[in-house]
C-alpha atoms as one frame of an Amber mdcrd trajectory, in Angstrom:
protein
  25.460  43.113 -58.976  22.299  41.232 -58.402  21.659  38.003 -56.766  21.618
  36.115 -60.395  24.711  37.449 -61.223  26.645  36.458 -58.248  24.967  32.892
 -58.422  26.544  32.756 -61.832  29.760  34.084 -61.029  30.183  31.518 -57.892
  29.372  28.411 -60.295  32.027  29.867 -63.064  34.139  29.858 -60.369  33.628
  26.575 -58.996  33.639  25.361 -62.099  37.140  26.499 -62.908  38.194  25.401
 -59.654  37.163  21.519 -60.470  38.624  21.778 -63.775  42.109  22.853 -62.121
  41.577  19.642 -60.124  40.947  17.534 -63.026  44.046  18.843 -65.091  46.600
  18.697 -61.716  44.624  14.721 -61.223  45.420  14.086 -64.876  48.593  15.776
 -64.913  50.096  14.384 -61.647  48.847  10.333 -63.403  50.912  11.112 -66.348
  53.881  11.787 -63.914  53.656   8.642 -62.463  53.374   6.692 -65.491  56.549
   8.034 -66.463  58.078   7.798 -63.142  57.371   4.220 -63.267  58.924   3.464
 -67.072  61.728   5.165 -65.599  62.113   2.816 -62.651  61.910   0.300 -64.695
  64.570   1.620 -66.972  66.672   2.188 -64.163  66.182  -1.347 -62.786  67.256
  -2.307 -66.929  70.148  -0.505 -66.062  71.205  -1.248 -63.000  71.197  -5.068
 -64.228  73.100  -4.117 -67.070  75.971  -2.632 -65.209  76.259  -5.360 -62.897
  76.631  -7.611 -65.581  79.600  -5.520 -67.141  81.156  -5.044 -63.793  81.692
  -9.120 -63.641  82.423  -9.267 -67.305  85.538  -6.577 -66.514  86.340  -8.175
 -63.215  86.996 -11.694 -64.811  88.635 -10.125 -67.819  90.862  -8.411 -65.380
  90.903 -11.460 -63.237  92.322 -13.701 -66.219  94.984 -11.277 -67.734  96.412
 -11.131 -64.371  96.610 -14.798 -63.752  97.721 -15.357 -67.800 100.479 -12.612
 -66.634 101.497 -15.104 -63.827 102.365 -18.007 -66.339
């Protein structure tokens, strides 16, 4: 293997090494996009539950005190 070849081989390789970082850059951006639409679904949620946790407890709350009378 001569000098040329070498030189050639070492930039293929660097080469492949940046384009590794590129796809894991890209790859890891796409993650976090939908990390964050899932936090955000999750805060939906979350909301959502809350909401139907009053709506029970005064249904509950009401039957009881109609049960009273």
């Amino acid at each position: 293997m001569d000098i040329g070849e070498l030189v050639q081989y070492l930039n293929r390789m660097s080469s492949s090494i940046s384009e590794i970082g590129d796809k894991t850059s890209s790859g890891l951006q796409d993650i976090e996009t939908r990390l964050s639409n899932l936090n955000s679904t999750l805060t939906i949620t979350n909301v959502l539950l809350i909401v139907l946790i009053i709506v029970i407890a005064i249904n509950t709350f009401l039957k009881w005190k109609n049960s009273k009378n």
